[in-house]
Biopython code that builds the backbone (N, CA, C, O; Angstrom):
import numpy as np
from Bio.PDB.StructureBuilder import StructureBuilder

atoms = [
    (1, "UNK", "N", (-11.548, -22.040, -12.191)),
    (1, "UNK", "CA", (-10.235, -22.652, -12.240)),
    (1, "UNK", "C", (-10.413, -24.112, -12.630)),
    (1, "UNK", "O", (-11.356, -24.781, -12.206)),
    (2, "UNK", "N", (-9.594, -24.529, -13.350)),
    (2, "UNK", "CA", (-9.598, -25.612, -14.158)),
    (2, "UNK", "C", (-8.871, -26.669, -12.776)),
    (2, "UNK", "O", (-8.215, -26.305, -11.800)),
    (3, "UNK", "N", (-9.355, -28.202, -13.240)),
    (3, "UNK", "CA", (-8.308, -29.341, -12.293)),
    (3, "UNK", "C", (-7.063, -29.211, -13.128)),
    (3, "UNK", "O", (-6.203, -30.023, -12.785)),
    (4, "UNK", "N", (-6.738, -28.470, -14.068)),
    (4, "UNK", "CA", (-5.077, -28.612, -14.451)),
    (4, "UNK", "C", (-4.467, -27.437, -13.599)),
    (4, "UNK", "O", (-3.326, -27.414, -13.136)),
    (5, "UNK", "N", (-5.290, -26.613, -13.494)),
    (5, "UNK", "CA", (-4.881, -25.066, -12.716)),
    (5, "UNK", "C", (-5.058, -25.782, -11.355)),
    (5, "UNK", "O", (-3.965, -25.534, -10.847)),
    (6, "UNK", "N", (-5.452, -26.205, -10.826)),
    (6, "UNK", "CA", (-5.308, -26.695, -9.147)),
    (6, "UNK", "C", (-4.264, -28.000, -9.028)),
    (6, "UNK", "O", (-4.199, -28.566, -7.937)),
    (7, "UNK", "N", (-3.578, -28.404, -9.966)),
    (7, "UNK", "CA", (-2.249, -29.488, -9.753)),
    (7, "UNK", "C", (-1.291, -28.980, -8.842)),
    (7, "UNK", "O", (-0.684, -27.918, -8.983)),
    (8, "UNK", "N", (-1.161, -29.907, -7.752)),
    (8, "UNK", "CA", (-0.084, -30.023, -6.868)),
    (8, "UNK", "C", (1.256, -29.186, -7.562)),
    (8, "UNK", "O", (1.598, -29.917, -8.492)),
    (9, "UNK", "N", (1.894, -28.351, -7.544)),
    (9, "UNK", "CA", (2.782, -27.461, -8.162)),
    (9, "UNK", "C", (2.935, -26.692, -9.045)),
    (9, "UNK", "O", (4.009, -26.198, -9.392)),
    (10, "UNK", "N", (1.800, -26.489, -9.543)),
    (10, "UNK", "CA", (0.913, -25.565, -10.742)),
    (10, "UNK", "C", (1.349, -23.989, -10.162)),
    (10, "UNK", "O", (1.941, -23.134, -10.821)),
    (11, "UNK", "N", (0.993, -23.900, -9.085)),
    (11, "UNK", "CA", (1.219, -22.353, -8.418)),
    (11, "UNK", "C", (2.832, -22.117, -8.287)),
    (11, "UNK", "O", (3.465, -23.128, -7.985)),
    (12, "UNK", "N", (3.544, -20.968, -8.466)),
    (12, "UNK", "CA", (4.435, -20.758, -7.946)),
    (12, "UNK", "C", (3.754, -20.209, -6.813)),
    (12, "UNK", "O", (2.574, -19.858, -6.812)),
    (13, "UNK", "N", (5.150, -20.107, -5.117)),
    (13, "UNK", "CA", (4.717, -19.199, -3.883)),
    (13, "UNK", "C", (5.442, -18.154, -4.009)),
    (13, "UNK", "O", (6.642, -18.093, -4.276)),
    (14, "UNK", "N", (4.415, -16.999, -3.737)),
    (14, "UNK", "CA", (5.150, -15.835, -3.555)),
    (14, "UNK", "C", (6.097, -15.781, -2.025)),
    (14, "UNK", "O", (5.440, -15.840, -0.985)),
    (15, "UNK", "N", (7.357, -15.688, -1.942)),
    (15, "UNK", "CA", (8.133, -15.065, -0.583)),
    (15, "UNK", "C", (7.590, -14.031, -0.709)),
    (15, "UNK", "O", (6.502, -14.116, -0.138)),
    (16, "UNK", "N", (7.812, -12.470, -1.414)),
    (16, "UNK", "CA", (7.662, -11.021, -0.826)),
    (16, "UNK", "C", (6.910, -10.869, -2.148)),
    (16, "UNK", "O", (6.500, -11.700, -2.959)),
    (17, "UNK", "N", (6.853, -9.189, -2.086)),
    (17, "UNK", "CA", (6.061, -8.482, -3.317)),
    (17, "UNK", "C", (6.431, -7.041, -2.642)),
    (17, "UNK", "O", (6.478, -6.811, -1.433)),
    (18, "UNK", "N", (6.724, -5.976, -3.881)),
    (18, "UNK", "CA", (6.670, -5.062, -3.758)),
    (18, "UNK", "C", (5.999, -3.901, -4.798)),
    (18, "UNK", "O", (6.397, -4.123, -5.941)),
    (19, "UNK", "N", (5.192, -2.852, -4.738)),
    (19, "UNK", "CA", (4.514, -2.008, -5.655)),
    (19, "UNK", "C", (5.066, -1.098, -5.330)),
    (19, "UNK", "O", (5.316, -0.741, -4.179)),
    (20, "UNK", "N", (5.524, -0.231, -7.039)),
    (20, "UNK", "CA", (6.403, 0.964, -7.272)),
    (20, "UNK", "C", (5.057, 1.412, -8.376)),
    (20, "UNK", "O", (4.191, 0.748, -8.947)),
    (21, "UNK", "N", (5.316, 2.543, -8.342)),
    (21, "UNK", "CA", (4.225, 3.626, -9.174)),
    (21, "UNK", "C", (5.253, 3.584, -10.482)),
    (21, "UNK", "O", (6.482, 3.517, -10.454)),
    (22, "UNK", "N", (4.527, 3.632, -11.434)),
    (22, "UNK", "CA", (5.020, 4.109, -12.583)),
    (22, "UNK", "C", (4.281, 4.955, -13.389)),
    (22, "UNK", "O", (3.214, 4.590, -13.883)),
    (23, "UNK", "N", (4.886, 6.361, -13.616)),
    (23, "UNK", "CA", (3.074, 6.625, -14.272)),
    (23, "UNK", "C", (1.970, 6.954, -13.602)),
    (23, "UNK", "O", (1.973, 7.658, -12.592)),
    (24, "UNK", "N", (0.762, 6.358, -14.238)),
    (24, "UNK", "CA", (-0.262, 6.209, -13.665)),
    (24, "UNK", "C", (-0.707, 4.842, -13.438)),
    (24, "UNK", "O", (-1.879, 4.657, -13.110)),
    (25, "UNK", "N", (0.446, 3.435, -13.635)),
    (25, "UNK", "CA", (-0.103, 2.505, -13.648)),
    (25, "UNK", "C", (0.962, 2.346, -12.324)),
    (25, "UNK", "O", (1.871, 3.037, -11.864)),
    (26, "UNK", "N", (0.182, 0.738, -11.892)),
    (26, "UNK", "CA", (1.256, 0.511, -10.339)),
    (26, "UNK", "C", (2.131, -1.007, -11.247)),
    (26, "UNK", "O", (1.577, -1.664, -12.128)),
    (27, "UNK", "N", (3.231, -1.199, -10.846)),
    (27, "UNK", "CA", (3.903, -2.160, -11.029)),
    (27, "UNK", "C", (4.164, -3.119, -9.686)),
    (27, "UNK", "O", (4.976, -2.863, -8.797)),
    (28, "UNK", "N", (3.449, -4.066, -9.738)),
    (28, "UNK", "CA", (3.419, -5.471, -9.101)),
    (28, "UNK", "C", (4.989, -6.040, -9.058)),
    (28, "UNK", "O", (5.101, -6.814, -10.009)),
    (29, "UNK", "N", (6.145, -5.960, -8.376)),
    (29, "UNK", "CA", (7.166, -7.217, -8.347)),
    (29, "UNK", "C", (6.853, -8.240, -7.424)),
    (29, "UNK", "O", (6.637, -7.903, -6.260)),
    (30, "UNK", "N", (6.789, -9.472, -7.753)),
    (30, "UNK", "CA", (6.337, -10.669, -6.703)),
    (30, "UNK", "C", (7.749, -11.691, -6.561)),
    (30, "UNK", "O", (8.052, -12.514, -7.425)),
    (31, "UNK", "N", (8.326, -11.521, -5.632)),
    (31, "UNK", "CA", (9.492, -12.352, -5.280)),
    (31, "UNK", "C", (8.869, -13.742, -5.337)),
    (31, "UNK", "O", (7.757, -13.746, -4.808)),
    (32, "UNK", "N", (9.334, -15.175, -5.925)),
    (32, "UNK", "CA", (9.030, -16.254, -5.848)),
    (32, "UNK", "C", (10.007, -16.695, -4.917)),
    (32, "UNK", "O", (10.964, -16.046, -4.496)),
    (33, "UNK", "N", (9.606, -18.120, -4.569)),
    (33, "UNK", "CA", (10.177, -18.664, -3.409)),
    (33, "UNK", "C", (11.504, -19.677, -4.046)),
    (33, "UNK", "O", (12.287, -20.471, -3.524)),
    (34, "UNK", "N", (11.302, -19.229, -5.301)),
    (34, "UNK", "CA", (12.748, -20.169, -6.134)),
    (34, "UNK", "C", (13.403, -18.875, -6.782)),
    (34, "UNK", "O", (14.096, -19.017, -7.790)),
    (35, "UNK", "N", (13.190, -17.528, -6.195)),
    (35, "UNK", "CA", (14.501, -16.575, -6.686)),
    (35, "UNK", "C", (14.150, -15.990, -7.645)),
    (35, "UNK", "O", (14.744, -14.922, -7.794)),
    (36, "UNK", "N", (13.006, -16.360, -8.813)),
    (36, "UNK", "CA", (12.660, -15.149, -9.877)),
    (36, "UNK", "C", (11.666, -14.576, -9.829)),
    (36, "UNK", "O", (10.667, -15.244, -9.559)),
    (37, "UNK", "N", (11.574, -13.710, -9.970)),
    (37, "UNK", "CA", (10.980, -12.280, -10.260)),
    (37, "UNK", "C", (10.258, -12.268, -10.947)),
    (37, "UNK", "O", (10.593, -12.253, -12.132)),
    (38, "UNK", "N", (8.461, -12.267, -10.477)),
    (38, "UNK", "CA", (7.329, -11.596, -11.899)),
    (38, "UNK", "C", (7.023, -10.310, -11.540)),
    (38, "UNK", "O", (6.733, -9.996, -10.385)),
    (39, "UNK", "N", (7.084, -9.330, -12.726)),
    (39, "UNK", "CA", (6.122, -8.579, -12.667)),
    (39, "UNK", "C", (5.121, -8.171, -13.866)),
    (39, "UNK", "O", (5.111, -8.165, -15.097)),
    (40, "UNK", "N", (4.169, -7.785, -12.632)),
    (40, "UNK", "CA", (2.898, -7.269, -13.455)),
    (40, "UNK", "C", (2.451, -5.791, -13.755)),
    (40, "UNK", "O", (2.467, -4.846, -12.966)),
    (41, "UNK", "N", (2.252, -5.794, -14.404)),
    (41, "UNK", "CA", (1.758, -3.598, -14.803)),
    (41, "UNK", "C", (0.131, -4.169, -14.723)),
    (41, "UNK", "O", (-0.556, -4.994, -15.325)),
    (42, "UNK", "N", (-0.060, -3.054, -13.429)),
    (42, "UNK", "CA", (-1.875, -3.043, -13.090)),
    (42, "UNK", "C", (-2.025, -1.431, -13.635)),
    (42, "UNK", "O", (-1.080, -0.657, -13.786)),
    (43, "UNK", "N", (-3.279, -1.173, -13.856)),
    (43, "UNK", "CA", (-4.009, 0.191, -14.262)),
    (43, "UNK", "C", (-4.202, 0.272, -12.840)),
    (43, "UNK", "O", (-3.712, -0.574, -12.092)),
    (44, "UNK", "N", (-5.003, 1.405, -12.349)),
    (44, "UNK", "CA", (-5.472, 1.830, -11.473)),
    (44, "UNK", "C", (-6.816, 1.114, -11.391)),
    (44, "UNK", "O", (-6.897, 1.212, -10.167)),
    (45, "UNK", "N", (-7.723, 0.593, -11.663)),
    (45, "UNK", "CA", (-8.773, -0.077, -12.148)),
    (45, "UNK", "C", (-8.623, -1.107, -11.551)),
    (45, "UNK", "O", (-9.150, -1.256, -10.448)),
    (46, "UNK", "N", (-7.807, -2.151, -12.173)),
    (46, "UNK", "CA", (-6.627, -3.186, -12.480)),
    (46, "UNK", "C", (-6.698, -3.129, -10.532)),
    (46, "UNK", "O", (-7.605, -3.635, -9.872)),
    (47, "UNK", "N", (-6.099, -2.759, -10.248)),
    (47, "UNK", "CA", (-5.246, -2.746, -8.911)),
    (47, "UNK", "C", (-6.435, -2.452, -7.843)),
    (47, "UNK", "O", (-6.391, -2.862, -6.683)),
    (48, "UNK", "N", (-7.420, -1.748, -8.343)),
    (48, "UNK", "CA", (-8.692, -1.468, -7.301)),
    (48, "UNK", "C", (-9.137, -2.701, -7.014)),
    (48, "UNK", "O", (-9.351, -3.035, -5.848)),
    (49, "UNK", "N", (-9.404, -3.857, -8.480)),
    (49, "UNK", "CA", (-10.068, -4.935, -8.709)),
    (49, "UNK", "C", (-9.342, -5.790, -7.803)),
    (49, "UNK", "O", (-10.008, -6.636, -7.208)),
    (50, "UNK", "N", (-8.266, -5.738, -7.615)),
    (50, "UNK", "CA", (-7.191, -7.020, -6.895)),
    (50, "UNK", "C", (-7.503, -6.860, -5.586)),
    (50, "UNK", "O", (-7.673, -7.816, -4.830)),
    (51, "UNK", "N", (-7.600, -5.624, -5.233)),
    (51, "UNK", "CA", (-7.906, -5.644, -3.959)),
    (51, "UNK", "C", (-9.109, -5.694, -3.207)),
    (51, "UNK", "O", (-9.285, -5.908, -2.008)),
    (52, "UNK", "N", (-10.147, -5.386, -4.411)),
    (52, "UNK", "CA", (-11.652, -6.051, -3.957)),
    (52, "UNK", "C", (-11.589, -7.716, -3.781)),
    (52, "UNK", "O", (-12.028, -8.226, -2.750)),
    (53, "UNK", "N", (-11.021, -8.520, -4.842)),
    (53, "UNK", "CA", (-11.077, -9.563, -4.909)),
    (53, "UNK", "C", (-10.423, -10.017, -4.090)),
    (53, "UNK", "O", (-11.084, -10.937, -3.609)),
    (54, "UNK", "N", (-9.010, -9.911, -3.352)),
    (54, "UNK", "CA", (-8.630, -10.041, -2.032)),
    (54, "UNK", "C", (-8.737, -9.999, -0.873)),
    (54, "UNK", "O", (-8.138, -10.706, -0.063)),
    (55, "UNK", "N", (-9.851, -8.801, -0.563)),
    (55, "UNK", "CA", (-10.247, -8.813, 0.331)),
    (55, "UNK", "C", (-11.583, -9.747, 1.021)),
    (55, "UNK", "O", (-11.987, -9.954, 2.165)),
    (56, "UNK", "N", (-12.092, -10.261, -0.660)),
    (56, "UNK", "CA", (-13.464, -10.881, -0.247)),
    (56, "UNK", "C", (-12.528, -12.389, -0.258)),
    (56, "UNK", "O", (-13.193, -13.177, 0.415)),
    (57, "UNK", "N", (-11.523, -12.941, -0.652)),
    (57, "UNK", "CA", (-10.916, -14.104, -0.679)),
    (57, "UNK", "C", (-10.681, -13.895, 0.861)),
    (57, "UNK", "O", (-11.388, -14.706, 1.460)),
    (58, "UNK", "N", (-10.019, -13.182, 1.654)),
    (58, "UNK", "CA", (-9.584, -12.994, 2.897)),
    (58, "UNK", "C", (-10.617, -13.245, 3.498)),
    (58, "UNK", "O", (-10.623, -14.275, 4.173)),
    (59, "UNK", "N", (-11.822, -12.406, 3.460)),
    (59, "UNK", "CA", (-12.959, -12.709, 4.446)),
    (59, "UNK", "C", (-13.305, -14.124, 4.192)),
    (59, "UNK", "O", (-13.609, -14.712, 5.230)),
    (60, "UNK", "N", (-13.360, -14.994, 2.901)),
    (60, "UNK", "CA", (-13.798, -16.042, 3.253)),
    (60, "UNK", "C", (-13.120, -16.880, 4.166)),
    (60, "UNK", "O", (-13.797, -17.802, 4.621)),
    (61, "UNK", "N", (-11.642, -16.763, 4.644)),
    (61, "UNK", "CA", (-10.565, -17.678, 4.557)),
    (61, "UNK", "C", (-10.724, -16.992, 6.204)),
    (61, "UNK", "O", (-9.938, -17.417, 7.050)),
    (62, "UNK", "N", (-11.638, -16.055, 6.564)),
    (62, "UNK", "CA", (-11.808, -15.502, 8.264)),
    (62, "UNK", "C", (-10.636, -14.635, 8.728)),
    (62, "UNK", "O", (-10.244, -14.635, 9.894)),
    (63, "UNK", "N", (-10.157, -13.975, 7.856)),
    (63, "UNK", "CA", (-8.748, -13.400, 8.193)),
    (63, "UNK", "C", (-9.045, -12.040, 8.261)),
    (63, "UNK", "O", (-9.668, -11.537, 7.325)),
    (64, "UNK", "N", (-8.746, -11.444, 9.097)),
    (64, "UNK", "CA", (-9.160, -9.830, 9.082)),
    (64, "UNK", "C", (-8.972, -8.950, 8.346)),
    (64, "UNK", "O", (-7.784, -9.077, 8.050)),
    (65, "UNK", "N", (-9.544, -7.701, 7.578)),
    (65, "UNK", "CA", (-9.346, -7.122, 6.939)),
    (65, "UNK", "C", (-8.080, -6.028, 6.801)),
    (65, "UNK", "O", (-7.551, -5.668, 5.749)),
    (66, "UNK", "N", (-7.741, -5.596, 8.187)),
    (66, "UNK", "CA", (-6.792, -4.690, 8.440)),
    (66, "UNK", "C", (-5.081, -5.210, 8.923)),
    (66, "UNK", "O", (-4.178, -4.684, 9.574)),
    (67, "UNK", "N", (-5.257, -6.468, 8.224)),
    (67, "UNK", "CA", (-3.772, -7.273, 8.546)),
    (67, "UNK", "C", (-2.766, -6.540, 7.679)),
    (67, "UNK", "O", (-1.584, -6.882, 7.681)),
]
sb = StructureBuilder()
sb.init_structure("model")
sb.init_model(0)
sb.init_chain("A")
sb.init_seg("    ")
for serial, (resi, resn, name, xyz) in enumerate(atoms, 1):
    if name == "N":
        sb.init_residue(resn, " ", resi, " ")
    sb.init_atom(name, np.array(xyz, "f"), 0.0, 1.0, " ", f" {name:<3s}", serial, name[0])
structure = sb.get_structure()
């Protein structure tokens, strides 16, 4: 991650998120905390990867796995 990617308001915050199947791919909606709506189309792959990488972000951050 770049110092332009870590600027004080660079991130939108997610409020909620919800995953609907489509297919065989999963669709990501991520509620922002200013009212619009991203979504993302993950593969199955895609979506395995997010959650490896989340979970090892979680363990660093000491947060339990089964939250």
């Amino acid at each position: 991650m770049s110092d332009r990617d870590r600027a004080p308001g660079m991130a939108a915050r997610a409020e909620s998120f919800i995953i609907e199947r489509e297919g065989e791919n999963l669709i990501l909606k991520i509620k922002r905390e200013d009212g619009r709506v991203a979504l993302i189309e993950l593969t199955p792959d895609t979506a395995f990867y997010l959650r490896e990488y989340l979970s090892n972000a979680l363990a660093c951050l000491g947060m339990p796995e089964d939250v």
